[in-house]
C-alpha positions, 0 to 999 in steps of 0.5 A: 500500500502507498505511504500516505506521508506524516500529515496523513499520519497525524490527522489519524491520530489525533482523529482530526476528521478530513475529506480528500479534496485534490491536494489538500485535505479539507477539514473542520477549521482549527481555530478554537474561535471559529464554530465551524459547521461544515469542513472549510479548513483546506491543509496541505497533504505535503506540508501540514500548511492548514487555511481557513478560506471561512475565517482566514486561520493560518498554521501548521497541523504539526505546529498545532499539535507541538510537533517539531518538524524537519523544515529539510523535509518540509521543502523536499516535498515541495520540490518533488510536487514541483517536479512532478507538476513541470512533467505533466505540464509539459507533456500531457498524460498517455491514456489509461489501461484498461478503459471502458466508456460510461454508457448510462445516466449517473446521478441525473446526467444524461449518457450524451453529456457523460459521454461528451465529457469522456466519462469512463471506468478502468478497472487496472489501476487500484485508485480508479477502481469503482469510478466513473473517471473524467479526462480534465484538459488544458487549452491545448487539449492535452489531458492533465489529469483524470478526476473520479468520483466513487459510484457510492456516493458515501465513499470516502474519499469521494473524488480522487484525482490522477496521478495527484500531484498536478495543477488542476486547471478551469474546466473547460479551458476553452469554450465551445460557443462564443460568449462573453461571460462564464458562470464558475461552479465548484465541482465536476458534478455541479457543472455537469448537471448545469451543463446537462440542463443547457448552462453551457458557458459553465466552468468547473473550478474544482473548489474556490481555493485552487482557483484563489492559488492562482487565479491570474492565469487560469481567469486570464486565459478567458480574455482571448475567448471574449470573455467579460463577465463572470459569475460566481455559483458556488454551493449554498453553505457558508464555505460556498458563500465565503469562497464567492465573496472572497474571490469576486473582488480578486477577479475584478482586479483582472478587469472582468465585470463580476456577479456573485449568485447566492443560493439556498441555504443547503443547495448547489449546482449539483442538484438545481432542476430545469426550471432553476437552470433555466432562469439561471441561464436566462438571467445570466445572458441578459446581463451578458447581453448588456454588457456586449 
C-alpha cells in the first residue's frame, strides 16, 4: 500500500476528521474561535500548511499539535510536487489501461453529456477502481489529469484525482460557443448537471481555493475567448458563500465585470432542476447581453 506521508499520519491520530479534496485535505477549521459547521479548513497533504478560506486561520497541523518538524523535509516535498507538476505540464498524460466508456445516466446526467465529457471506468489501476473517471484538459487539449468520483456516493474519499500531484486547471479551458461571460461552479458534478440542463458557458473550478492559488492565469486565459463577465455559483453553505465573496473582488482586479449568485441555504449546482437552470441561464445572458 502507498505511504500516505506524516500529515496523513497525524490527522489519524489525533482523529482530526478530513475529506480528500485534490491536494489538500479539507477539514473542520482549527481555530478554537471559529464554530465551524461544515469542513472549510483546506491543509496541505505535503506540508501540514492548514487555511481557513471561512475565517482566514493560518498554521501548521504539526505546529498545532507541538510537533517539531524537519523544515529539510518540509521543502523536499515541495520540490518533488514541483517536479512532478513541470512533467505533466509539459507533456500531457498517455491514456489509461484498461478503459471502458460510461454508457448510462449517473446521478441525473444524461449518457450524451457523460459521454461528451469522456466519462469512463478502468478497472487496472487500484485508485480508479469503482469510478466513473473524467479526462480534465488544458487549452491545448492535452489531458492533465483524470478526476473520479466513487459510484457510492458515501465513499470516502469521494473524488480522487490522477496521478495527484498536478495543477488542476478551469474546466473547460476553452469554450465551445462564443460568449462573453462564464458562470464558475465548484465541482465536476455541479457543472455537469448545469451543463446537462443547457448552462453551457459553465466552468468547473474544482473548489474556490485552487482557483484563489492562482487565479491570474487560469481567469486570464478567458480574455482571448471574449470573455467579460463572470459569475460566481458556488454551493449554498457558508464555505460556498465565503469562497464567492472572497474571490469576486480578486477577479475584478483582472478587469472582468463580476456577479456573485447566492443560493439556498443547503443547495448547489449539483442538484438545481430545469426550471432553476433555466432562469439561471436566462438571467445570466441578459446581463451578458448588456454588457456586449
Amino acid at each position: 500500500m502507498e505511504y500516505l506521508g506524516p500529515v496523513y499520519d497525524l490527522l489519524k491520530l489525533k482523529e482530526v476528521q478530513f475529506i480528500v479534496s485534490g491536494n489538500d485535505y479539507l477539514a473542520k477549521c482549527l481555530n478554537p474561535d471559529h464554530e465551524d459547521s461544515s469542513p472549510s479548513m483546506r491543509i496541505d497533504k505535503s506540508t501540514g500548511a492548514t487555511h481557513c478560506f471561512s475565517c482566514g486561520f493560518k498554521t501548521s497541523i504539526f505546529k498545532h499539535f507541538g510537533i517539531l518538524t524537519n523544515p529539510v523535509s518540509v521543502k523536499i516535498a515541495k520540490l518533488k510536487d514541483k517536479l512532478l507538476a513541470l512533467k505533466y505540464d509539459s507533456d500531457g498524460l498517455d491514456p489509461l489501461d484498461g478503459t471502458v466508456p460510461y454508457t448510462e445516466p449517473f446521478r441525473g446526467i444524461s449518457t450524451k453529456t457523460l459521454r461528451k465529457f469522456g466519462a469512463f471506468t478502468t478497472y487496472k489501476i487500484d485508485e480508479l477502481d469503482s469510478r466513473i473517471i473524467f479526462p480534465i484538459t488544458d487549452i491545448r487539449g492535452k489531458v492533465r489529469l483524470y478526476v473520479g468520483r466513487h459510484v457510492l456516493s458515501n465513499a470516502n474519499p469521494k473524488y480522487v484525482n490522477y496521478p495527484k500531484h498536478v495543477k488542476i486547471p478551469l474546466f473547460p479551458a476553452k469554450l465551445e460557443e462564443k460568449n462573453t461571460s462564464i458562470v464558475l461552479v465548484e465541482g465536476i458534478f455541479d457543472f455537469l448537471n448545469v451543463y446537462d440542463k443547457g448552462l453551457t458557458n459553465a466552468v468547473c473550478t474544482f473548489g474556490g481555493s485552487t482557483l484563489i492559488n492562482d487565479i491570474r492565469t487560469k481567469i486570464g486565459a478567458y480574455k482571448a475567448q471574449g470573455i467579460t463577465h463572470v459569475f460566481i455559483l458556488f454551493d449554498g453553505d457558508i464555505a460556498g458563500s465565503d469562497g464567492a465573496d472572497r474571490l469576486k473582488p480578486l477577479i475584478e482586479e483582472l478587469e472582468y465585470i463580476v456577479e456573485v449568485i447566492h443560493l439556498a441555504e443547503g443547495q448547489d449546482p449539483g442538484v438545481l432542476s430545469q426550471e432553476e437552470v433555466n432562469s439561471i441561464k436566462e438571467y445570466t445572458r441578459g446581463k451578458s447581453r448588456y454588457i456586449e
